[in-house]
C-alpha positions as a Markdown table, in Angstrom:
| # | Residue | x | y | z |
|---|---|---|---|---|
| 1 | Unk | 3.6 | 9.1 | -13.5 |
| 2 | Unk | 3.2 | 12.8 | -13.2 |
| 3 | Unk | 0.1 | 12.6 | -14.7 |
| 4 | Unk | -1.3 | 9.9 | -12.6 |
| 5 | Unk | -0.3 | 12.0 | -9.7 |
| 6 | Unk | -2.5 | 15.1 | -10.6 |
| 7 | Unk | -5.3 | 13.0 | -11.9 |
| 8 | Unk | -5.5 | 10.5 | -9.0 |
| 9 | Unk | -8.8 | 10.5 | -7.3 |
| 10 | Unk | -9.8 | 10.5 | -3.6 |
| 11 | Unk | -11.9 | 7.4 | -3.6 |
| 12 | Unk | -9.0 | 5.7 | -5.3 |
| 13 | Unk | -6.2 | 6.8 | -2.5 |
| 14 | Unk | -8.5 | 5.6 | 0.0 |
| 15 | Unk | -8.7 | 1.8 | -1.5 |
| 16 | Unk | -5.0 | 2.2 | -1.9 |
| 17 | Unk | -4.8 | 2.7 | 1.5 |
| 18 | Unk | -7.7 | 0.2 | 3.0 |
| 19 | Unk | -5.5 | -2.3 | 0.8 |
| 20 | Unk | -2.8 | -2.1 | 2.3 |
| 21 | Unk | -4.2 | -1.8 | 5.8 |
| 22 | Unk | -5.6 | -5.0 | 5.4 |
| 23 | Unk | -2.5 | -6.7 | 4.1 |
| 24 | Unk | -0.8 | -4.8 | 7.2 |
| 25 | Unk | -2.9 | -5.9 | 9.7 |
| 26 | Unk | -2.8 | -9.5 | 8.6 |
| 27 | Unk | 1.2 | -9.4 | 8.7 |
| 28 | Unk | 2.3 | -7.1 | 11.7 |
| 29 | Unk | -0.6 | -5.7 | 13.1 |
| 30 | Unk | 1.9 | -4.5 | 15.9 |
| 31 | Unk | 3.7 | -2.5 | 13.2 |
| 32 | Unk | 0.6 | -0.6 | 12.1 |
| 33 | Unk | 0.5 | 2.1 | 15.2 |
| 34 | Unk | 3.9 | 2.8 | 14.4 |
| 35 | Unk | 3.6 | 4.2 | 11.1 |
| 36 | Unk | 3.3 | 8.0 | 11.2 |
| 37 | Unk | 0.3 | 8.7 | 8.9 |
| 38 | Unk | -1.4 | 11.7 | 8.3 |
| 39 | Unk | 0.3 | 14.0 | 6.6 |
| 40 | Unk | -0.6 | 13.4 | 2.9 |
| 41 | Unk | -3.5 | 10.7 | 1.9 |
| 42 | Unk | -1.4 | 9.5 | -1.0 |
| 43 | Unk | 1.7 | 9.2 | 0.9 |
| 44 | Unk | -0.1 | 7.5 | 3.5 |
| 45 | Unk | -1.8 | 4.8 | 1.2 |
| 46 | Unk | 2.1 | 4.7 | -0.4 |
| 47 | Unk | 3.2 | 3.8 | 3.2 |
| 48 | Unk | 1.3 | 1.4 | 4.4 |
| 49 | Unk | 1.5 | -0.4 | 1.4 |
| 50 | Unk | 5.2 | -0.2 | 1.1 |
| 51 | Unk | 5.1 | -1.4 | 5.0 |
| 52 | Unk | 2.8 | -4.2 | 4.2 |
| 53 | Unk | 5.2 | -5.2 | 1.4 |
| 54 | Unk | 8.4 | -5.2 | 4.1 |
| 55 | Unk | 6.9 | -7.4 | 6.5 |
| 56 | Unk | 5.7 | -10.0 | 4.1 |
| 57 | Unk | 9.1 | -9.8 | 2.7 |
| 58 | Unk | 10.5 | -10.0 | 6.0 |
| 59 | Unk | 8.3 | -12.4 | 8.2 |
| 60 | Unk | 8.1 | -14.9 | 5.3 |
| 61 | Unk | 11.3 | -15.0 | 3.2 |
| 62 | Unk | 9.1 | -13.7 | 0.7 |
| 63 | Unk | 12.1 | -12.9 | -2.4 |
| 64 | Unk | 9.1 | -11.2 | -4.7 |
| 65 | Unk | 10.1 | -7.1 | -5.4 |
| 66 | Unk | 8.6 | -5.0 | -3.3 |
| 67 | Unk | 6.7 | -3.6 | -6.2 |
| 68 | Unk | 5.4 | -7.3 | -7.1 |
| 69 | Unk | 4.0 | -7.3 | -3.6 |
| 70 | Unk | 2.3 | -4.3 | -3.8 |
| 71 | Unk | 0.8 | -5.6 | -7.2 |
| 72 | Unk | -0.6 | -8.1 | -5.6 |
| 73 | Unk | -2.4 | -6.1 | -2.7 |
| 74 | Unk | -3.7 | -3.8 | -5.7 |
| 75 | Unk | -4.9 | -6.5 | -7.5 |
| 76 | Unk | -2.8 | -4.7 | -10.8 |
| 77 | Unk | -4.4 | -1.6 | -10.0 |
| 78 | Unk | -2.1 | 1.0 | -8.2 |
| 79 | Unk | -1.9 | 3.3 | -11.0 |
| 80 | Unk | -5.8 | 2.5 | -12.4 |
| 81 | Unk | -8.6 | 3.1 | -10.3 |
| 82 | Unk | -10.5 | -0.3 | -9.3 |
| 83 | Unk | -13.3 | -1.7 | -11.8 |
């Protein structure tokens, strides 16, 4: 994990991050402006993706890990960068 942090790229934070904005926005758009982002790109992308994974959880009785979720918003690629 540690290396993944210091080799992350940019380009792949920001996909993180339009990924789970998507998945967001589809949910609990309402939810979205509440979110304080800005601080750190990866942490954002982290965020909104861990927010996006509540809310399915939550608004559908979704019983899939959190994790799993976030999976599938990534397509499998959180850690890799997108091919």
């Amino acid at each position: 994990m540690r290396r993944w942090l210091v080799r992350v790229t940019t380009a792949h934070v920001q996909w993180m991050y339009h990924r789970g904005v998507h998945r967001l926005v589809q949910v609990a758009p309402e939810v979205f402006t509440e979110l304080r982002l800005g601080a750190n790109p990866l942490r954002d992308a982290l965020s909104v993706l861990a927010a996006a994974a509540y809310w399915d959880r939550h608004r559908f009785g979704f019983t899939d890990p959190p994790w799993t979720l976030i999976g599938t918003y990534t397509r499998g690629r959180l850690l890799s960068p997108p091919g």
